[in-house]
mmCIF file of the C-alpha atoms, coordinates in Angstrom:
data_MODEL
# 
_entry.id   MODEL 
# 
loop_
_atom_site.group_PDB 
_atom_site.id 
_atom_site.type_symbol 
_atom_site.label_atom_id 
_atom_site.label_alt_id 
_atom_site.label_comp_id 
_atom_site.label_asym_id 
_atom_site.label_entity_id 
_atom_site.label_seq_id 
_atom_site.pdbx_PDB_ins_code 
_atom_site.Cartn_x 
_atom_site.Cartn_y 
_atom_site.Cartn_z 
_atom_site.occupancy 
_atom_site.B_iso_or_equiv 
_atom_site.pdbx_formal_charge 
_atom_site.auth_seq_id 
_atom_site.auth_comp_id 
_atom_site.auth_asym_id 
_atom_site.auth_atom_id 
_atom_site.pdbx_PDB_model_num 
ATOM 1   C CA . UNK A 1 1   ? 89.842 -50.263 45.576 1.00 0.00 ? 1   UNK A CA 1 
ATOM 2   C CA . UNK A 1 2   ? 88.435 -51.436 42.302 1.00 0.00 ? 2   UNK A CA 1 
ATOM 3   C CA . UNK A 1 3   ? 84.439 -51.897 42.861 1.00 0.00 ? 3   UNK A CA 1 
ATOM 4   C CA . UNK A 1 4   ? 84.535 -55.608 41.918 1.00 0.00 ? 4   UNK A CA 1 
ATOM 5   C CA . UNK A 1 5   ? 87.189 -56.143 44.740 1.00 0.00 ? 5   UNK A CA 1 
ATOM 6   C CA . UNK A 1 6   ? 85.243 -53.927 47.278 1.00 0.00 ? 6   UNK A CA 1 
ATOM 7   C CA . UNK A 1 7   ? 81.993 -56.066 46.183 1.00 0.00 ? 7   UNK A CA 1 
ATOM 8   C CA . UNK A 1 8   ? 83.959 -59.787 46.703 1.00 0.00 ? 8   UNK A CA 1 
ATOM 9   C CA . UNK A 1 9   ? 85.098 -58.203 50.290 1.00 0.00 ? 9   UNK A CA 1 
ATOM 10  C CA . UNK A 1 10  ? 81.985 -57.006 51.491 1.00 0.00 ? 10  UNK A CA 1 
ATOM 11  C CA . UNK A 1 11  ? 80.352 -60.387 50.174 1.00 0.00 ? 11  UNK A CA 1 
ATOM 12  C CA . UNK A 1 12  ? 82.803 -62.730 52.113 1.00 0.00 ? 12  UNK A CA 1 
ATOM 13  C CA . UNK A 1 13  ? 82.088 -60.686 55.043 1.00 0.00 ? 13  UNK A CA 1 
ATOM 14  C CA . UNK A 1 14  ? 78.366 -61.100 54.922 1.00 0.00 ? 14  UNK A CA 1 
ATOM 15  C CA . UNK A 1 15  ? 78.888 -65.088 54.182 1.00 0.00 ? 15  UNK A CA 1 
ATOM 16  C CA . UNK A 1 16  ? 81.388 -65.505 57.121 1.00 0.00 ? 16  UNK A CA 1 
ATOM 17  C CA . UNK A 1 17  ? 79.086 -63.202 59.115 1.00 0.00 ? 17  UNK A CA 1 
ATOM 18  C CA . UNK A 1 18  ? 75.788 -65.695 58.262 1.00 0.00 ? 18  UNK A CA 1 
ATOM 19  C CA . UNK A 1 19  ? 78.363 -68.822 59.320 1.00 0.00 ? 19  UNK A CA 1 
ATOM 20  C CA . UNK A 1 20  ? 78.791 -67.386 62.827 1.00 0.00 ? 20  UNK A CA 1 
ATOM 21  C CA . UNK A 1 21  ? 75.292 -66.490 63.641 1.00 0.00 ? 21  UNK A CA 1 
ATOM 22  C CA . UNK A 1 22  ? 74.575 -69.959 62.551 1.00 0.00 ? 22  UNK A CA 1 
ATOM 23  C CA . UNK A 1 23  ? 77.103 -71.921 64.346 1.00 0.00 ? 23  UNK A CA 1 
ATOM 24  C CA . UNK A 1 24  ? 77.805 -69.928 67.831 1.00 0.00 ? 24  UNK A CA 1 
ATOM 25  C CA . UNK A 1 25  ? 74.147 -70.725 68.122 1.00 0.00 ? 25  UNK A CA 1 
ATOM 26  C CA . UNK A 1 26  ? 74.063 -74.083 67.421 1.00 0.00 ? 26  UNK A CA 1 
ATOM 27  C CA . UNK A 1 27  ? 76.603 -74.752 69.361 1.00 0.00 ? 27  UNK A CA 1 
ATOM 28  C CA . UNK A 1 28  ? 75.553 -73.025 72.787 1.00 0.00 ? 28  UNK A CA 1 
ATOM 29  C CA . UNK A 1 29  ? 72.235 -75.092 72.221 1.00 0.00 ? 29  UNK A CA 1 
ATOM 30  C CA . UNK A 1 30  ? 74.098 -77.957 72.393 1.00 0.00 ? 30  UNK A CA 1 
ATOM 31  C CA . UNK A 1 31  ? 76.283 -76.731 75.132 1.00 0.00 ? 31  UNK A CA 1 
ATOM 32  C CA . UNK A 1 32  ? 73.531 -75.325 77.337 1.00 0.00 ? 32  UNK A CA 1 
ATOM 33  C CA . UNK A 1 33  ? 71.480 -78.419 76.578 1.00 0.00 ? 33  UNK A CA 1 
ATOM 34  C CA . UNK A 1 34  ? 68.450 -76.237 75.411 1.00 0.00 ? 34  UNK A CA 1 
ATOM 35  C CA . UNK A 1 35  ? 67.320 -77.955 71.921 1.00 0.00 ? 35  UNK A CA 1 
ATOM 36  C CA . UNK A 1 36  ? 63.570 -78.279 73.853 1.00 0.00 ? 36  UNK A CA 1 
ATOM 37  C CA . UNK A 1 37  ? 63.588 -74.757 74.861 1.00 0.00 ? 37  UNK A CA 1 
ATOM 38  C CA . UNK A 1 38  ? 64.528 -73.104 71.819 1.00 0.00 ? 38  UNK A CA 1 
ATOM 39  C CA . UNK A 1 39  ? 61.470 -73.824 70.477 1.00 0.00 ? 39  UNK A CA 1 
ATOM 40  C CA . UNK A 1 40  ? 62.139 -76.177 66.974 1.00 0.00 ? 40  UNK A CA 1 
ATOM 41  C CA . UNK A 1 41  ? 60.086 -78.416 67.708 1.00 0.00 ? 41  UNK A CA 1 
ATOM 42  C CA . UNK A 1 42  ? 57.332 -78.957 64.671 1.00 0.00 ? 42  UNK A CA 1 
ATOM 43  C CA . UNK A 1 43  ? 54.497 -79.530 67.080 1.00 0.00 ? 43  UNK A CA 1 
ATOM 44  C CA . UNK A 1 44  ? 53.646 -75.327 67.396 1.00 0.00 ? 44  UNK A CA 1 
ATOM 45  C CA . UNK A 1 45  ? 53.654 -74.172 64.054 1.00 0.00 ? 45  UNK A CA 1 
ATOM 46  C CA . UNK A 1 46  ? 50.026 -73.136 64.718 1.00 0.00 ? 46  UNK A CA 1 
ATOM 47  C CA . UNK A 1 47  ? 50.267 -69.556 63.035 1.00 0.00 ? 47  UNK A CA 1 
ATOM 48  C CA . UNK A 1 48  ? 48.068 -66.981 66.168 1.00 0.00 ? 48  UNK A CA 1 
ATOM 49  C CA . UNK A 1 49  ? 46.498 -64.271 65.397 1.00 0.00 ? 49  UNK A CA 1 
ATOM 50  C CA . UNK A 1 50  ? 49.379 -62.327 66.861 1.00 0.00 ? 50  UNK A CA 1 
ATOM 51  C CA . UNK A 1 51  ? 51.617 -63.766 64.517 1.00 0.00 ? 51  UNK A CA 1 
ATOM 52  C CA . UNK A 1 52  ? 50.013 -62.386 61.217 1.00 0.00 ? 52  UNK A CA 1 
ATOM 53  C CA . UNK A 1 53  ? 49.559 -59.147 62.646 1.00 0.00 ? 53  UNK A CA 1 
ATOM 54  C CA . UNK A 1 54  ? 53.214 -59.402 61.935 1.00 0.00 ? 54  UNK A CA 1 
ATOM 55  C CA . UNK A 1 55  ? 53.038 -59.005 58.865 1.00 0.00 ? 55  UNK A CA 1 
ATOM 56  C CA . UNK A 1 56  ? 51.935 -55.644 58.867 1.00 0.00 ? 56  UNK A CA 1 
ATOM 57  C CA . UNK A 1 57  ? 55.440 -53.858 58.252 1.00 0.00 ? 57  UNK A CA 1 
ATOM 58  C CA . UNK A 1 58  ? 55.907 -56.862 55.892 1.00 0.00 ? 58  UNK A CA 1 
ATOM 59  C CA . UNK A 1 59  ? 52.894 -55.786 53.645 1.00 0.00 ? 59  UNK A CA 1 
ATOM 60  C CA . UNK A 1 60  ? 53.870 -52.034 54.141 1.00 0.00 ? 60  UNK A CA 1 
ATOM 61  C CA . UNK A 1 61  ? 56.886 -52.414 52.133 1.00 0.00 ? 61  UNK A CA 1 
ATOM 62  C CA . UNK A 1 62  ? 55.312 -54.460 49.587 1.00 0.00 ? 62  UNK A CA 1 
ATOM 63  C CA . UNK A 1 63  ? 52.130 -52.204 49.623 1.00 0.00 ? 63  UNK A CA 1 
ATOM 64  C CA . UNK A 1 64  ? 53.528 -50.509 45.832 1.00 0.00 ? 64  UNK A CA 1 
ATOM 65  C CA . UNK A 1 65  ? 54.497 -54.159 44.587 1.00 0.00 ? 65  UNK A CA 1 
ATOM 66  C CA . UNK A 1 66  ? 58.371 -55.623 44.811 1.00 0.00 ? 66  UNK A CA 1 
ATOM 67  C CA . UNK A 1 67  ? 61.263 -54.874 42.547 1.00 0.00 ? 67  UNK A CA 1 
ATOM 68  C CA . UNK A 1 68  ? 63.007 -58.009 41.869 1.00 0.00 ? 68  UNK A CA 1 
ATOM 69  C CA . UNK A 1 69  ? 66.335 -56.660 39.842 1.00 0.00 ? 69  UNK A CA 1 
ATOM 70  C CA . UNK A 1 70  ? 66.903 -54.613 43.133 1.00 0.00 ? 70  UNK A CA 1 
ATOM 71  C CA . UNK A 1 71  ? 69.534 -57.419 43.643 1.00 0.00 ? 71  UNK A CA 1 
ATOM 72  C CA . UNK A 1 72  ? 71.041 -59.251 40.498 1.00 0.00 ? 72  UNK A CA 1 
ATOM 73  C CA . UNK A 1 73  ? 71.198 -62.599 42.593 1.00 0.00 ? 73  UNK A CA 1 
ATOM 74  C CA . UNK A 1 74  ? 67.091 -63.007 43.909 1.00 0.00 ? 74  UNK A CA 1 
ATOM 75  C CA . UNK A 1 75  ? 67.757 -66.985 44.996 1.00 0.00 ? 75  UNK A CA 1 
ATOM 76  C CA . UNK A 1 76  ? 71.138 -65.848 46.336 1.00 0.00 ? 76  UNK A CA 1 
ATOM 77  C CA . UNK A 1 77  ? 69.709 -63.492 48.302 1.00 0.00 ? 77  UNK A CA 1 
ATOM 78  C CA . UNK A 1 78  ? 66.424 -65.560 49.345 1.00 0.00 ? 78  UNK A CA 1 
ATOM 79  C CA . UNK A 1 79  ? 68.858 -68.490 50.565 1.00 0.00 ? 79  UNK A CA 1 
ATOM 80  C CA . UNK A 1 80  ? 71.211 -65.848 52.421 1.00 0.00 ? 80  UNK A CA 1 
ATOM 81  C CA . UNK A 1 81  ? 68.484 -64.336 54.149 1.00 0.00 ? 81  UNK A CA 1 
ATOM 82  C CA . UNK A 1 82  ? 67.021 -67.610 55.229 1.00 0.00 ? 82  UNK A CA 1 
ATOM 83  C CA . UNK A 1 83  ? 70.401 -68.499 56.835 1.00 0.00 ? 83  UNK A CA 1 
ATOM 84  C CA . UNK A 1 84  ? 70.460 -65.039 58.412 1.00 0.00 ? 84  UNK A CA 1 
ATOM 85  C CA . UNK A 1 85  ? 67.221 -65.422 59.975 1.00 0.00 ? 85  UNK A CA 1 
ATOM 86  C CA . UNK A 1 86  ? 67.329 -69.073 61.223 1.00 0.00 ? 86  UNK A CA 1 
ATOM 87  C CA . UNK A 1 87  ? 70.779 -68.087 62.927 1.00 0.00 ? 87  UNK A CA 1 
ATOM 88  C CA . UNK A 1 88  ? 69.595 -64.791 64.434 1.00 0.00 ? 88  UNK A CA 1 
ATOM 89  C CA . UNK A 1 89  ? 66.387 -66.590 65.445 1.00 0.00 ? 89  UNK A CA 1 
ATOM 90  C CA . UNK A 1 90  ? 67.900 -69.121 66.979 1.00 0.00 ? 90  UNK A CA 1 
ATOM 91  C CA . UNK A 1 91  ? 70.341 -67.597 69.075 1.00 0.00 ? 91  UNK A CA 1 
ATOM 92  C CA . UNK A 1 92  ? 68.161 -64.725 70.612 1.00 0.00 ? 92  UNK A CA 1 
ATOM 93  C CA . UNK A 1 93  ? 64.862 -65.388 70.602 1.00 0.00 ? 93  UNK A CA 1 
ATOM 94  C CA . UNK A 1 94  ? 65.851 -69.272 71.131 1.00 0.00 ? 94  UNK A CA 1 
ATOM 95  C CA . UNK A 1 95  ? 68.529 -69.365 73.269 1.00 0.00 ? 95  UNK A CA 1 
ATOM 96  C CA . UNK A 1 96  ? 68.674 -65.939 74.648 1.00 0.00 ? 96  UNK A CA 1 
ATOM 97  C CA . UNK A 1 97  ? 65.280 -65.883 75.420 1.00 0.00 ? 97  UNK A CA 1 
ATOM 98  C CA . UNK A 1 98  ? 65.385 -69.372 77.434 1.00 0.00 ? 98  UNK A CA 1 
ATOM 99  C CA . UNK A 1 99  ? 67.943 -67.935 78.883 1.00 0.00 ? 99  UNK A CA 1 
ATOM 100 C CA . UNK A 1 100 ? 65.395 -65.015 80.205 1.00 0.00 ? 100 UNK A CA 1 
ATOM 101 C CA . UNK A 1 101 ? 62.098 -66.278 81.345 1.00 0.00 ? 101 UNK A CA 1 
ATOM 102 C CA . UNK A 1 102 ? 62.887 -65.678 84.834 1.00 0.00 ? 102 UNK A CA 1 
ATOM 103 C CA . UNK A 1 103 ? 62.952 -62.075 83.806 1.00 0.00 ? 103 UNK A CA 1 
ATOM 104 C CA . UNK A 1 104 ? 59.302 -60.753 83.546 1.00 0.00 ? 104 UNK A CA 1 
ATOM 105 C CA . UNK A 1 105 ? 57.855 -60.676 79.756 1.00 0.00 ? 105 UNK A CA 1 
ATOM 106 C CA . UNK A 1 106 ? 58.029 -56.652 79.218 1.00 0.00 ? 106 UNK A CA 1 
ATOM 107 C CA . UNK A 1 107 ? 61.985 -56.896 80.845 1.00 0.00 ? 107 UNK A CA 1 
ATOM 108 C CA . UNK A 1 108 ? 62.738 -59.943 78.476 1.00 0.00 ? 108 UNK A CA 1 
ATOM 109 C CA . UNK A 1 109 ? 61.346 -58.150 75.468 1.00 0.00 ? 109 UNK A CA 1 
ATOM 110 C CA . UNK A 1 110 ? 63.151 -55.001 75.941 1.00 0.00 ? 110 UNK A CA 1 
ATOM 111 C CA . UNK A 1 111 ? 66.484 -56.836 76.640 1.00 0.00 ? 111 UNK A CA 1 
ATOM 112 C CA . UNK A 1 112 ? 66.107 -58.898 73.566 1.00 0.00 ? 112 UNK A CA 1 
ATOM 113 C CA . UNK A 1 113 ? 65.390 -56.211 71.350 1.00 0.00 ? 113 UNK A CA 1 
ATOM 114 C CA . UNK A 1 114 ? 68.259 -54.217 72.372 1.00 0.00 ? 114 UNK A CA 1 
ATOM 115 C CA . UNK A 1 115 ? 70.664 -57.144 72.218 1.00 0.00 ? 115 UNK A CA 1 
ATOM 116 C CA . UNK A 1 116 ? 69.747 -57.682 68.743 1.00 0.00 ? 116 UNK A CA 1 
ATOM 117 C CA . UNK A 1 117 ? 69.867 -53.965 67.625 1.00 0.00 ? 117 UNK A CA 1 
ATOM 118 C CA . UNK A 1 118 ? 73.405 -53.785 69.246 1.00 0.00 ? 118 UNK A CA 1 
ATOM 119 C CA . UNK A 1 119 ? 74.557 -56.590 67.222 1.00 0.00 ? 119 UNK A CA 1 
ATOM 120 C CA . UNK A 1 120 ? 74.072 -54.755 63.961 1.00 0.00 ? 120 UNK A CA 1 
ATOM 121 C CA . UNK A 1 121 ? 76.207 -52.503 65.082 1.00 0.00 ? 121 UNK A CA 1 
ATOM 122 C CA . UNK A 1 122 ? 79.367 -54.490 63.705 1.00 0.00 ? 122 UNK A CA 1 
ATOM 123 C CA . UNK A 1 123 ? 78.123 -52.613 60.370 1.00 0.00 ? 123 UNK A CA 1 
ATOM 124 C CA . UNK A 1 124 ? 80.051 -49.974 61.704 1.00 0.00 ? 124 UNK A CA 1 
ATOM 125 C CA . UNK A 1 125 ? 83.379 -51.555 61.472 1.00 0.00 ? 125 UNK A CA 1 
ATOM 126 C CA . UNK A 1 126 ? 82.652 -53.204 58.124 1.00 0.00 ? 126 UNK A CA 1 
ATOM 127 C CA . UNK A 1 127 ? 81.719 -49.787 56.109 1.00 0.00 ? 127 UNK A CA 1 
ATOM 128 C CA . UNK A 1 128 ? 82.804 -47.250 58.360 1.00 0.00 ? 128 UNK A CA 1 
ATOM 129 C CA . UNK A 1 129 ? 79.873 -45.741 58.759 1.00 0.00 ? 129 UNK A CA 1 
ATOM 130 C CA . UNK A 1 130 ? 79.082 -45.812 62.260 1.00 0.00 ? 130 UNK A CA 1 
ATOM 131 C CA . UNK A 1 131 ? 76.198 -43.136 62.437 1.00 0.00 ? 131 UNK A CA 1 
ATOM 132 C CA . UNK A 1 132 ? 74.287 -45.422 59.538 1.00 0.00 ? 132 UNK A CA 1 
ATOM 133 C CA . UNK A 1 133 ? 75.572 -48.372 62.014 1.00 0.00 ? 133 UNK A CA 1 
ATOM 134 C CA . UNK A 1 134 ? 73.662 -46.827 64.786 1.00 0.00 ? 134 UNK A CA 1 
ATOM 135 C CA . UNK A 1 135 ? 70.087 -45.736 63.265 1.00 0.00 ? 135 UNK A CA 1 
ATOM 136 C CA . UNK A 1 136 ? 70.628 -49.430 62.006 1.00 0.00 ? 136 UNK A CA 1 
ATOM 137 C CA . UNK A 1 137 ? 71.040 -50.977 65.123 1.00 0.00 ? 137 UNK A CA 1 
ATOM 138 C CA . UNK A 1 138 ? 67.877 -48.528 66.616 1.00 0.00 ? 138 UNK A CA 1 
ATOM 139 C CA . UNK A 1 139 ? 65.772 -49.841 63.478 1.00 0.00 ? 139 UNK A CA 1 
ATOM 140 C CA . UNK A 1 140 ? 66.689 -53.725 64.325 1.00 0.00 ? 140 UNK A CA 1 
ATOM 141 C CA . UNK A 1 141 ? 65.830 -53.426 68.092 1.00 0.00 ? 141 UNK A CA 1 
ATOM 142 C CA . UNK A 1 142 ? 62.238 -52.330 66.927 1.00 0.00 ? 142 UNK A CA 1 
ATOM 143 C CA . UNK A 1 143 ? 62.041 -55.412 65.183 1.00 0.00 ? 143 UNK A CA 1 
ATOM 144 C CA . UNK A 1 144 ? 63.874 -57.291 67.619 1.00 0.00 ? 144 UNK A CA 1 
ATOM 145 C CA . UNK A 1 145 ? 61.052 -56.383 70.243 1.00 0.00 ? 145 UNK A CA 1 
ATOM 146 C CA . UNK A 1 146 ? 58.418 -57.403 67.816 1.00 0.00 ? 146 UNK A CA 1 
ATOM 147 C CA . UNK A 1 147 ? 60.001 -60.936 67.295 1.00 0.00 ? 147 UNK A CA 1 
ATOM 148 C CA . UNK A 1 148 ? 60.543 -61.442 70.596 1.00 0.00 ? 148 UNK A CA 1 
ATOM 149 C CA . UNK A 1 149 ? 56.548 -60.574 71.408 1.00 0.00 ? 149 UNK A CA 1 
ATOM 150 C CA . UNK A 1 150 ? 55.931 -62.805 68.537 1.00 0.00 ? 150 UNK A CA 1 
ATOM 151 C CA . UNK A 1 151 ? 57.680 -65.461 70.142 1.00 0.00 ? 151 UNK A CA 1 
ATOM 152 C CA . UNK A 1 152 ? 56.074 -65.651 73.266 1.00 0.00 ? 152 UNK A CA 1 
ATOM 153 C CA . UNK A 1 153 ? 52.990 -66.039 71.511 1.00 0.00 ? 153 UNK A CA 1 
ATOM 154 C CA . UNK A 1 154 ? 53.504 -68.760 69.145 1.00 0.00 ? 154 UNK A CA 1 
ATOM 155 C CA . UNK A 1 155 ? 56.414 -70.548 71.057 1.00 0.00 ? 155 UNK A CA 1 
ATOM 156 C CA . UNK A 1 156 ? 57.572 -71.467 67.395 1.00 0.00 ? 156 UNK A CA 1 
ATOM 157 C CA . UNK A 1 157 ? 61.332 -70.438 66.170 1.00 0.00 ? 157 UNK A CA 1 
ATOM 158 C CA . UNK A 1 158 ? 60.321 -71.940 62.888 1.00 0.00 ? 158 UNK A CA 1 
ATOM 159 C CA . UNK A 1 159 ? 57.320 -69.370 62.066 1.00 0.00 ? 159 UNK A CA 1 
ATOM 160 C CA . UNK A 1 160 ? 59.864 -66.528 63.845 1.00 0.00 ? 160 UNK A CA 1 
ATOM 161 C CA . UNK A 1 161 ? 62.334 -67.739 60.695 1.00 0.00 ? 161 UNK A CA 1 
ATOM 162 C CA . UNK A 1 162 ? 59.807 -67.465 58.218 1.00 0.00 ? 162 UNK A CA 1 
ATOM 163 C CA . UNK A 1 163 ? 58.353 -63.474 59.523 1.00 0.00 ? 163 UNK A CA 1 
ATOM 164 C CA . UNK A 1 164 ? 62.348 -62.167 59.810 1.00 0.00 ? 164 UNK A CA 1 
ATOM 165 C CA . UNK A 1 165 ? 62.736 -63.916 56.325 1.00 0.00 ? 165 UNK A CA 1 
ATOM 166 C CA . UNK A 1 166 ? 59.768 -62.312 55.033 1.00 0.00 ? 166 UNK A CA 1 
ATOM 167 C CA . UNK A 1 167 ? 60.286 -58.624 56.402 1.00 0.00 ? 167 UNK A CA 1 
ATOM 168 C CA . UNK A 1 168 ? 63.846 -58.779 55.246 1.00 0.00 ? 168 UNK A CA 1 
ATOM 169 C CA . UNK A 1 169 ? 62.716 -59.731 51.671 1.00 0.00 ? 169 UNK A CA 1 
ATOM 170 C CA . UNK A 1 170 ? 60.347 -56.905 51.903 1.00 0.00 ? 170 UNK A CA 1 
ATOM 171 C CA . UNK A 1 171 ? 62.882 -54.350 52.483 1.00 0.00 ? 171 UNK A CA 1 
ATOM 172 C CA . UNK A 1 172 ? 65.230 -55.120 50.464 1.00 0.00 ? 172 UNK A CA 1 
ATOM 173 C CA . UNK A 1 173 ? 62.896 -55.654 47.225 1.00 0.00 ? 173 UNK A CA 1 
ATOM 174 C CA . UNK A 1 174 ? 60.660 -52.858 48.397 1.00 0.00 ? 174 UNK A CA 1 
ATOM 175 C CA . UNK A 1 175 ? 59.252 -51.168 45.072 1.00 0.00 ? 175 UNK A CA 1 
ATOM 176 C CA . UNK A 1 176 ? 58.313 -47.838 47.620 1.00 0.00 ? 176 UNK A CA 1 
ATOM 177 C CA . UNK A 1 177 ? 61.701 -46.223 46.433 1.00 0.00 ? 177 UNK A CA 1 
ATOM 178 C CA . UNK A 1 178 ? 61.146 -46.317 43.305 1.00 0.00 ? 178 UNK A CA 1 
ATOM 179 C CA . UNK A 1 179 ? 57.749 -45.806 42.739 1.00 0.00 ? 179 UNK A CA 1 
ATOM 180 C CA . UNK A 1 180 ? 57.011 -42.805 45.431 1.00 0.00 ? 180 UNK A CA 1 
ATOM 181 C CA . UNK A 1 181 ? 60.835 -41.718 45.939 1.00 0.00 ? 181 UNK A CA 1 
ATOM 182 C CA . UNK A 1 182 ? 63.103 -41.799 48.712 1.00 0.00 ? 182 UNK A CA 1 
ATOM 183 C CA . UNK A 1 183 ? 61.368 -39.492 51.112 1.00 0.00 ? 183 UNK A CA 1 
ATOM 184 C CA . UNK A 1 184 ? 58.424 -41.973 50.719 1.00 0.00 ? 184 UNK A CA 1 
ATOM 185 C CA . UNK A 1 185 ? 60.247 -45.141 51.125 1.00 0.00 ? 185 UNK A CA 1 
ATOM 186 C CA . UNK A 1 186 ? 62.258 -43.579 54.889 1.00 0.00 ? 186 UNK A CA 1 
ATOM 187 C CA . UNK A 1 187 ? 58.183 -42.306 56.172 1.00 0.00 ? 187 UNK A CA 1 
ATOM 188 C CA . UNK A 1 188 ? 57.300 -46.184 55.094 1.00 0.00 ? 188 UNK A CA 1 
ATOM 189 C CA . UNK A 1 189 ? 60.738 -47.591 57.105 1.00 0.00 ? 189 UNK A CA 1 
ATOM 190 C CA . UNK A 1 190 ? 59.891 -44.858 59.964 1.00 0.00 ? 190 UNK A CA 1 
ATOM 191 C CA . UNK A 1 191 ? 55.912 -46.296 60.137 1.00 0.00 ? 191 UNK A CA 1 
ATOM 192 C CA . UNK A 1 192 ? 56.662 -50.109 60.464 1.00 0.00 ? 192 UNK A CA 1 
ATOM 193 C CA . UNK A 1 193 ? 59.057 -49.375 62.923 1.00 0.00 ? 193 UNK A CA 1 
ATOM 194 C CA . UNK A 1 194 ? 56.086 -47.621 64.736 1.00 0.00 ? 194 UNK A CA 1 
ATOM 195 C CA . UNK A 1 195 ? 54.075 -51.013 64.090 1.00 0.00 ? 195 UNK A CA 1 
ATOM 196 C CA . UNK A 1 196 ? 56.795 -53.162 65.241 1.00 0.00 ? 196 UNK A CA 1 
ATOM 197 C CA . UNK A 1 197 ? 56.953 -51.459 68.933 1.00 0.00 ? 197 UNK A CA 1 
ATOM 198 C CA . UNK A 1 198 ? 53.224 -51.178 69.362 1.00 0.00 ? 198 UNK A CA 1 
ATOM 199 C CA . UNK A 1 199 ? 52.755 -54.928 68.138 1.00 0.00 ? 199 UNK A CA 1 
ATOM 200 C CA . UNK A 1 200 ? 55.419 -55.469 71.257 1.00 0.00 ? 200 UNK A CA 1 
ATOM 201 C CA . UNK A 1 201 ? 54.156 -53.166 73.338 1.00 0.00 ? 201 UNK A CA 1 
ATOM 202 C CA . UNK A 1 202 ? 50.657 -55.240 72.942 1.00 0.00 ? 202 UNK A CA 1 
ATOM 203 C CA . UNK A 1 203 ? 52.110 -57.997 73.987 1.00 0.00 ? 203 UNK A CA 1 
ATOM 204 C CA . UNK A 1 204 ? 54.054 -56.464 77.205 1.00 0.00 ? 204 UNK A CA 1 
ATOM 205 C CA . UNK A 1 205 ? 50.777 -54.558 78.222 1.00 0.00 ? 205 UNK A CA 1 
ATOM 206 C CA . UNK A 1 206 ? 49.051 -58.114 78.526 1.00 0.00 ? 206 UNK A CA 1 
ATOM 207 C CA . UNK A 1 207 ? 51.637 -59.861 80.136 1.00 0.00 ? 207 UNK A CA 1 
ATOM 208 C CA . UNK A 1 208 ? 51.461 -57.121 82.650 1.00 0.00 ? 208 UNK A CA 1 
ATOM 209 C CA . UNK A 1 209 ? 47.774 -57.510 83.156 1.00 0.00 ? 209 UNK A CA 1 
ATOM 210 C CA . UNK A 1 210 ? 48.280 -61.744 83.484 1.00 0.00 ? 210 UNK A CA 1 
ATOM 211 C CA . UNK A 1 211 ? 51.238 -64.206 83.277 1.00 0.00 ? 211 UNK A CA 1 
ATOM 212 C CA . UNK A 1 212 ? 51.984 -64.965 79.552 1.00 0.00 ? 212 UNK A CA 1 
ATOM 213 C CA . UNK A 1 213 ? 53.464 -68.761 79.088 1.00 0.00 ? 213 UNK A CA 1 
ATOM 214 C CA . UNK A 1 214 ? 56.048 -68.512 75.966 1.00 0.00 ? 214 UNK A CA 1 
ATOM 215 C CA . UNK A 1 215 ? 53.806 -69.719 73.330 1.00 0.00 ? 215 UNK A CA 1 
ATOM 216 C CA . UNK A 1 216 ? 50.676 -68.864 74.928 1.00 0.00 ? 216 UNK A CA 1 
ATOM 217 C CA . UNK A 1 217 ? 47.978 -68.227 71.867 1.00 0.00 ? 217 UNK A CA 1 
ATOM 218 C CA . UNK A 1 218 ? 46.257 -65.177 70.658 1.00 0.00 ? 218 UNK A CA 1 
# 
């Protein structure tokens, strides 16, 4: 297959990929009545403490600087990735985790995180690749947790948009690859994934020691 059609395919994919997580998830808000709960509202967009600690993995991959002509289309890309994350955001750690606050915190955070690392694994079936599919899927549940623990603490889908949005551009415009080399740039991936779980494991320690409301601060 000529590259040009391989790269339309792959590209429709991705844009009929960002419509779905966008619309299922709008529409089982509306279905399961849950636009309070998901947690749009503009009144808790109170960045915590918790929630810059974020960053960390973001600031990792930008530690050697960014690489903008690592994608030929930067606004594409920026307005893709915004799409991506408000749709993921909203359907699991907005409606999927209203769905689990009966659970305790440390049970809800686990679940979530492995329900969004098990959704990557439709790479699989678009490349082929399933063992990249899988380490893909592991990778995303480490952020997944961390999202999830950031969501309990700010109660805020919004800022959750803006950290996957930010940690996504970091990745892909990471200047680590090309400044330190490829062994460099999988030790950086391999650390912020080491971040992202203690970040949630922070979180699911405390909530052990006391109740944590979602959107409790700190």
């Amino acid at each position: 297959m000529p590259f040009r059609q391989a790269a339309g395919r792959v590209g429709k994919v991705k844009l009929a990929a960002c419509a779905s997580t966008v619309v299922l998830p709008l529409l089982l808000t509306r279905a399961l009545g849950l636009w309070r709960a998901v947690g749009l509202g503009l009144d808790r967009l109170r960045p915590t403490p918790f929630f810059y600690a974020c960053f960390v993995p973001v600031l990792m991959f930008a530690a050697l600087g960014v690489r903008l002509d690592a994608r030929p289309d930067v606004a594409g890309e920026v307005l893709m990735q915004f799409v991506n994350a408000f749709g993921e955001e909203l359907l699991f750690r907005g409606v999927i985790v209203a769905l689990l606050l009966r659970l305790p915190v440390w049970q809800a955070i686990v679940v979530n995180g492995l329900l969004f690392g098990s959704m990557h694994l439709i790479h699989g079936s678009v490349d082929g690749d399933w063992p990249r599919a899988v380490v893909w899927a592991l990778m995303s549940a480490c952020a997944g947790t961390m999202f999830t623990a950031a969501r309990y603490r700010t109660g805020s889908l919004w800022l959750l948009v803006l950290l996957h949005m930010a940690l996504n551009l970091a990745s892909i415009f990471s200047n680590v690859a090309f400044v330190a080399g490829p062994e460099v740039n999988l030790l950086v991936q391999r650390a912020t994934k080491v971040v992202e779980l203690a970040l949630a494991a922070w979180v699911m320690v405390g909530a052990a020691r006391r109740p944590v409301a979602l959107g409790a601060a700190g």
